[in-house]
C-alpha positions in Angstrom: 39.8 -92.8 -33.7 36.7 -91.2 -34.2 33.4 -93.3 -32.7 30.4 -93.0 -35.1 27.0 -92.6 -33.8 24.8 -95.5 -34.3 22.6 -95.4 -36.8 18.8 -94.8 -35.9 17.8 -95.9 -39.5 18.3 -99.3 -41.7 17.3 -98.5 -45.6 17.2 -101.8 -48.2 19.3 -101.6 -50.7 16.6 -100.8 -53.2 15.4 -97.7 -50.8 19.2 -96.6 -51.1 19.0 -96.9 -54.9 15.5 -95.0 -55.2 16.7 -91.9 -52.8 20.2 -91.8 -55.2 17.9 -91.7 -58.3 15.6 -89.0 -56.9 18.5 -86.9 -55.9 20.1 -87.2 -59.3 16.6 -86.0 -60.8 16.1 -89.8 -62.6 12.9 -90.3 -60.2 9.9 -88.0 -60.5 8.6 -85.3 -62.5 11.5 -83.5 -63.3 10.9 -79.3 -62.6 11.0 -78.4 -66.3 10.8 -74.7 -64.8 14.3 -74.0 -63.9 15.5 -75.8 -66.3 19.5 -76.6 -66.9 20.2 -73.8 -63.9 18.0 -76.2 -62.0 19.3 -79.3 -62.7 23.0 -77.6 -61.9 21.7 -76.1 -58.6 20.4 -79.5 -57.8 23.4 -81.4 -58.7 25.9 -78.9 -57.2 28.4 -80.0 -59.9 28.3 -80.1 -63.7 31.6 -82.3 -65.2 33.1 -80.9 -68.0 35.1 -82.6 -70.6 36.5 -82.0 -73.9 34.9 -85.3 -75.7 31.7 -84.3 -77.7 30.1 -87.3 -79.7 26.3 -86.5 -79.7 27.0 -83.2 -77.3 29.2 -82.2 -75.1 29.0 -83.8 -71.6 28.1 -80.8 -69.8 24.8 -80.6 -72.4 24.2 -84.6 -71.5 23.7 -84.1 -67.9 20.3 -81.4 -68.4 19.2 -83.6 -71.2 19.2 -86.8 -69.6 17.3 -84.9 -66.7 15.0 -82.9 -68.3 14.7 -84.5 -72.1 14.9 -82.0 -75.1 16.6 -79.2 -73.7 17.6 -77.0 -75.7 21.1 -76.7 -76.5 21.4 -72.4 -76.3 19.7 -72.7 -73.1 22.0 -75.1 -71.6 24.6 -72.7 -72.5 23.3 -69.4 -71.3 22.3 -71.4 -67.8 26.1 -72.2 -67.4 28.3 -69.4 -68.1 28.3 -65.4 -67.9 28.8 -62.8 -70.9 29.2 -59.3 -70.2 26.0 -58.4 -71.8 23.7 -61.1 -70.2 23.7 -59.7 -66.6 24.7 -61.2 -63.3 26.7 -64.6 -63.7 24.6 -67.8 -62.9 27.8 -70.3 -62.3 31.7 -70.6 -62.8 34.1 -73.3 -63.5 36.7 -74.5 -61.1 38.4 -77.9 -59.8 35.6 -79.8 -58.0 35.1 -83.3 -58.5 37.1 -82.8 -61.8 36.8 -79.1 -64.0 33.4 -78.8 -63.4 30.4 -75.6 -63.5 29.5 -74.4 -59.8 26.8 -72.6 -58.7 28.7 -69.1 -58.5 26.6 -69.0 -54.8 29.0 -71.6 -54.1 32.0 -69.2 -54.9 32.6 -68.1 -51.1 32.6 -72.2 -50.4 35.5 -73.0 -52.4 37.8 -70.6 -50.9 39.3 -73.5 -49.1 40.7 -74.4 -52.2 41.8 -71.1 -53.7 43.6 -71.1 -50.2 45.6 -74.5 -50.7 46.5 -73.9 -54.1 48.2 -70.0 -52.9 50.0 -72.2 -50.0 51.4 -75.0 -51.9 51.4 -74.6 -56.0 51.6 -77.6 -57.5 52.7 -76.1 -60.9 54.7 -78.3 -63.1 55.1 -75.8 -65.6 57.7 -72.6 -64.8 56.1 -69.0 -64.9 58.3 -66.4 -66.3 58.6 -63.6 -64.3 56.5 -60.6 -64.6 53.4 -62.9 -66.0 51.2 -63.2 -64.4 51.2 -59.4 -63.7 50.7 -58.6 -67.3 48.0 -61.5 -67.8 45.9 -59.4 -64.8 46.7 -56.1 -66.4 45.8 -57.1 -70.1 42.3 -58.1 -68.7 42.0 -55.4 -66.8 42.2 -53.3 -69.3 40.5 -55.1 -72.6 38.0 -57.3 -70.8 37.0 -61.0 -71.3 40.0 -62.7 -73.2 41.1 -66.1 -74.5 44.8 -67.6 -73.8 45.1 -67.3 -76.8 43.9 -63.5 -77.6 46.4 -63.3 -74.0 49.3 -63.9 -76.1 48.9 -67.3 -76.7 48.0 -70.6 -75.5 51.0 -72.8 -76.5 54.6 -72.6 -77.0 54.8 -75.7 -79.3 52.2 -77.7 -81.1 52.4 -80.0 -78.0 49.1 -79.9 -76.3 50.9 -80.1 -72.7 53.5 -77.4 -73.7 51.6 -74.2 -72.4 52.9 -70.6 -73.3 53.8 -68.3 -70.2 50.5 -66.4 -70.4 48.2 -69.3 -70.5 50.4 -71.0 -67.1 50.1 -67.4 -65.6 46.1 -67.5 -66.5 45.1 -70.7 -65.2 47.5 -70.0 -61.9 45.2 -66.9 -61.7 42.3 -69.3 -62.1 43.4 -71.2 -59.7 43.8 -69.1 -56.6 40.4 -67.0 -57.5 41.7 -63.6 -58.7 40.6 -65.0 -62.4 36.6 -66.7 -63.4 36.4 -68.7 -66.6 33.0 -66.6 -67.6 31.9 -68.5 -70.4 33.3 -71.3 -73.2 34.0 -70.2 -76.8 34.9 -72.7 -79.4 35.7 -75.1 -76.6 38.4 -72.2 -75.2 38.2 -70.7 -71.9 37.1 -67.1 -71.8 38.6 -65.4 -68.6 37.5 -62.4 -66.9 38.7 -60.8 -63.2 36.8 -62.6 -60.5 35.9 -59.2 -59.1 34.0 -58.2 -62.3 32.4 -61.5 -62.6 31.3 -62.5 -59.3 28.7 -60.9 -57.3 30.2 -58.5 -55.0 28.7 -59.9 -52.0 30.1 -63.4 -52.8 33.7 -62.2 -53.8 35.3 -63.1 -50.6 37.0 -65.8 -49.1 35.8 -65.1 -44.9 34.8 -68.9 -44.8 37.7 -70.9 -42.6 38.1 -74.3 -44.3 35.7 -75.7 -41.7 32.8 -73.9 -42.9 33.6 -74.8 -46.2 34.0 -78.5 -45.9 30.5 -78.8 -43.6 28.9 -77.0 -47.0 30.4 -79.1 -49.6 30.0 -82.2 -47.6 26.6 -81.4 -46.8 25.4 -80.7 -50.2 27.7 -83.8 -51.4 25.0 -85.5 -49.1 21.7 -83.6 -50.8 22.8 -84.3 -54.3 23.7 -88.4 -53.6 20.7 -88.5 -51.4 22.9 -91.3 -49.5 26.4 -92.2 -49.7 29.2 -93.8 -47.8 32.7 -92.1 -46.4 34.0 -92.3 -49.7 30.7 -91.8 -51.7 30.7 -88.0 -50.7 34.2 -87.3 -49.8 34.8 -88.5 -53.9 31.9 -86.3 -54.9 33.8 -82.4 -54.5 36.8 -84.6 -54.3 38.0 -84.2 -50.9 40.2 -86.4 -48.8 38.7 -89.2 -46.3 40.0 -87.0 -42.9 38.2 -83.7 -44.2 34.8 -85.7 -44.6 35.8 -87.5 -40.6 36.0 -83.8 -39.5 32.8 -82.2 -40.4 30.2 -84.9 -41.2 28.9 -84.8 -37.6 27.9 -81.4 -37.7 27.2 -81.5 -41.7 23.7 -82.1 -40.8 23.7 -85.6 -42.5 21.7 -88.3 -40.9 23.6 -91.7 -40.0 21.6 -94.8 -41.9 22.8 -98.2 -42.3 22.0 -99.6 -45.3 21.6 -103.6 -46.0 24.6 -105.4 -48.0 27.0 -102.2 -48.1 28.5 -103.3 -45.2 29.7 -99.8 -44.1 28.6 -96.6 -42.6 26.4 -93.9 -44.4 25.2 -90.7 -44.3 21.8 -89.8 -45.5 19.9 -86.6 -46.3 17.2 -85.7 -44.1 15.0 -83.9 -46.0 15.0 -87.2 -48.7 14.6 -89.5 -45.9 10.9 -87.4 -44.8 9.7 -88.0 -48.2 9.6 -92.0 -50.3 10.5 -91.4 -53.2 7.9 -92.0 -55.8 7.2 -91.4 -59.9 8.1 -92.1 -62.8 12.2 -93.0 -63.9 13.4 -91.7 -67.0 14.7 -93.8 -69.4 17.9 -92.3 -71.2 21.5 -92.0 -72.2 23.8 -91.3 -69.6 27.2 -89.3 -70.1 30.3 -91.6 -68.8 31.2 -88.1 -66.7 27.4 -87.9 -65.3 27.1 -87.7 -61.4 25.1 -90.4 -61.1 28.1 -93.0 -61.9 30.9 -90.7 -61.1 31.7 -93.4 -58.3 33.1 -96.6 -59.9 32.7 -98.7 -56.8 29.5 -96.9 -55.6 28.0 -97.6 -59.1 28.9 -101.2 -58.9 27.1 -101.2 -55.1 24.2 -99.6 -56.3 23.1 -100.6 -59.7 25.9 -103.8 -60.1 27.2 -102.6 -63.0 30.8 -102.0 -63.9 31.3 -98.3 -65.6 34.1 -97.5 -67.6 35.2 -94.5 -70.0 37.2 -96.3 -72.7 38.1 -93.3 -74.7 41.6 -93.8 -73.3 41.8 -97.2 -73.9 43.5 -98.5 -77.0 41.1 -99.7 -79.8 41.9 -103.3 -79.6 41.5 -103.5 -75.7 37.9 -101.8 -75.3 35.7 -103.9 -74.5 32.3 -101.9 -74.8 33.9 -98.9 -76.8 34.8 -95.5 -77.3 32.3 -93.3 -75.4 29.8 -96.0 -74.3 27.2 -94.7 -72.5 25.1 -96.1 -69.8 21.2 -97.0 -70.4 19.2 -96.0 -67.3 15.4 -97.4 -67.8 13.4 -98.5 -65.1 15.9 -97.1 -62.3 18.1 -99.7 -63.3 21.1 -99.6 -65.7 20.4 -101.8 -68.4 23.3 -101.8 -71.1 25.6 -99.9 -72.9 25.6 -97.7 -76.2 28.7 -96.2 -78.1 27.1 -93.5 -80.4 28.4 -92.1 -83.3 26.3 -89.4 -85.7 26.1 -89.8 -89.6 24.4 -86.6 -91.6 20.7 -87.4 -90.1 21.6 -91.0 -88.5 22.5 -91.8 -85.3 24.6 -94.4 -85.3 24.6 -97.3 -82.7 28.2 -98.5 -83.3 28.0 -100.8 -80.3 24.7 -102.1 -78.2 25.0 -104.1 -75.3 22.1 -104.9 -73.3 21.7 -106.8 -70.3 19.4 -109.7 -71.4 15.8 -109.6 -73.8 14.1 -107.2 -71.4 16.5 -104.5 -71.9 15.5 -103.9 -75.5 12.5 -101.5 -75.1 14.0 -99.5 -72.7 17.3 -98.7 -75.1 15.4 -98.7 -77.6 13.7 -96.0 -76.6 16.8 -94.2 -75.1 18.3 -94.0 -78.5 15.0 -92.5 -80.5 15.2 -90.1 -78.1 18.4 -89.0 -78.4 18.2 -89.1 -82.0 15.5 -86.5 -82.0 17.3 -84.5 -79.7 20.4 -83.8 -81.8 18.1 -83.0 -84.7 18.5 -87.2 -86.1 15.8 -88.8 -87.5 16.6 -92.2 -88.0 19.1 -94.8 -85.8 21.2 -97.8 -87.4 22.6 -100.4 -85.2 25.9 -101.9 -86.3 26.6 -104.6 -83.9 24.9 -105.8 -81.2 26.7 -108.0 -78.2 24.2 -110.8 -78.3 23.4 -111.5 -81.7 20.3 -113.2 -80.5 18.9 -109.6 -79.7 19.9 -107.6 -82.7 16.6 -108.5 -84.7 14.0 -107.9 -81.9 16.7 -104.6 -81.2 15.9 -103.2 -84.9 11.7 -104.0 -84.7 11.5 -102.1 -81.4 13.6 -99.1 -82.8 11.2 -99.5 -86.1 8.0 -99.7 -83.9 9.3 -96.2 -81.6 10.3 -94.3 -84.5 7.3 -94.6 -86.7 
């Protein structure tokens, strides 16, 4: 059993919250300069996911961050055509499908390197596949599945064709990059024509790798548990156990958590201070990736019910999280209508809430081009009227 150094540091739980909220850009002046590439560099991990209700997730995470991003610029800070010079990121298994920093290439070759040794391919690849999927691009450039021969066999979305299997196995163990998104469908290119040259290599021993990702885990959280930063790149407990002491990650104890922790040393030299923003949050944004961590930090109880039949959701289909204040404050399942955003489902956590979402949802509206909001139903009654003047007062 491994003995953990004692920590030299004790935060309050509030200091904890307040370094997590600066890490995650939510606390300060946000550096409007670098823009989406910024907040991705900062983050180390961008989710992806194929629900899009006022954006797309990956377009939530700058905007919450940064305000009214614009949408192009999200894009073109994310993925790599051809014509627009040296790639900026790529898309690979991380906490979930997420965009990388493509610096980060060389430290994912732990990965590449597990999925060679053990495939874990449900689907059966015809032989001579995945030859002629490296060939095809090879020779015609950036391709689709689908421009590849074909993404499905049947309508089934599970039931992949043998060049889309022998694509994403490609993906998998590095010799393919996802180099940008089209109509929602990958676009794949070789690795070796979309990545650096000096980055296209996997020298790092898993070691190397792990004391990176766990490292940077660290940065991004700005403190976490065990299971707070092995859950962030989605590695197991005893890879965290074996690198943390030499990730450069400081011991802290931190009151109530009633475990050990790990903090960043660089956000430990500096209090956090400045303004929080107040905004939507995307149910796959890294700040409540964490269900349990979420609940320690903020005591709220996050949950995507997009899966969840209609009759059992509680809060509903894509609610998304208020933050106002450095505190999560409700809950808001948008919808858009023509020019309306539509608040199919407000729940706020008690009278003083209502400003704060309030403003969350102008905001929001005027970022996706809405100019007015409607609220349909409100959890506490009581709170739907002074809901609809503050929403009135913001917007005119």
């Amino acid at each position: 059993m491994t003995t953990l150094p004692r920590p030299a540091l004790t935060l309050t739980a509030d200091d904890a919250r307040r370094l997590a909220l600066r890490a995650q850009g939510f606390l300060g002046a946000p550096d409007r300069r670098s823009g989406a590439r910024g907040v991705l560099r900062a983050l180390g991990a961008v989710q992806l996911d194929t629900i899009s209700v006022l954006a797309r997730s990956h377009e939530l995470i700058p905007y919450a961050r940064l305000g009214a991003v614009g949408r192009k610029d999200v894009e073109s800070a994310y993925w790599h055509t051809p014509s627009s010079g040296a790639p900026h990121a790529f898309e690979y298994w991380s906490h979930a499908a997420c965009i990388l920093p493509v610096e980060e290439w060389p430290h994912f070759a732990f990965r590449r390197r597990a999925y060679r040794d053990r495939p874990h391919w449900n689907h059966q690849l015809p032989e001579s596949a995945y030859d002629q999927v490296i060939k095809q691009l090879r020779t015609e450039g950036p391709l689709t599945a689908t421009e590849l021969g074909g993404a499905k066999r049947t309508s089934e979305w599970w039931d992949w064709s043998g060049a889309k299997v022998a694509v994403e196995r490609a993906l998998m163990y590095g010799e393919v990059v996802c180099v940008e998104r089209r109509s929602w469908k990958r676009v794949y290119d070789l690795a070796e024509r979309a990545i650096p040259k000096e980055l296209l290599h996997d020298d790092l021993d898993d070691a190397e790798c792990l004391r990176r990702l766990v490292r940077l885990a660290g940065e991004a959280l700005g403190v976490g548990t065990r299971a707070d930063i092995a859950d962030y790149h989605r590695l197991r407990g005893e890879q965290v156990d074996a690198v943390i002491a030499e990730s450069g990650l400081v011991p802290v104890e931190v009151e109530g958590w009633g475990r050990p922790a790990w903090a960043d040393p660089a956000a430990l030299a500096a209090p956090p201070r400045g303004r929080h923003r107040t905004t939507l949050l995307s149910p796959f944004d890294s700040l409540i990736w964490e269900r349990a961590r979420t609940e320690r930090i903020f005591g709220f109880t996050h949950r995507l019910e997009a899966y969840v039949p209609k009759p059992k959701r509680v809060y509903g289909y894509f609610a998304m999280p208020v933050l106002s204040g450095g505190r999560l404050i409700g809950r808001v399942d948008p919808a858009r209508e023509g020019g309306t955003l539509v608040a199919r489902q407000v729940t706020l956590d008690g009278p003083k809430a209502v400003p704060g979402v309030a403003q969350a949802l102008v905001e929001a509206a005027s970022w996706v081009g809405c100019t007015d909001v409607r609220v349909e139903r409100v959890d506490a009654p009581e709170l739907r009227a002074p809901l609809t003047l503050e929403l009135a007062r913001v917007l005119s």
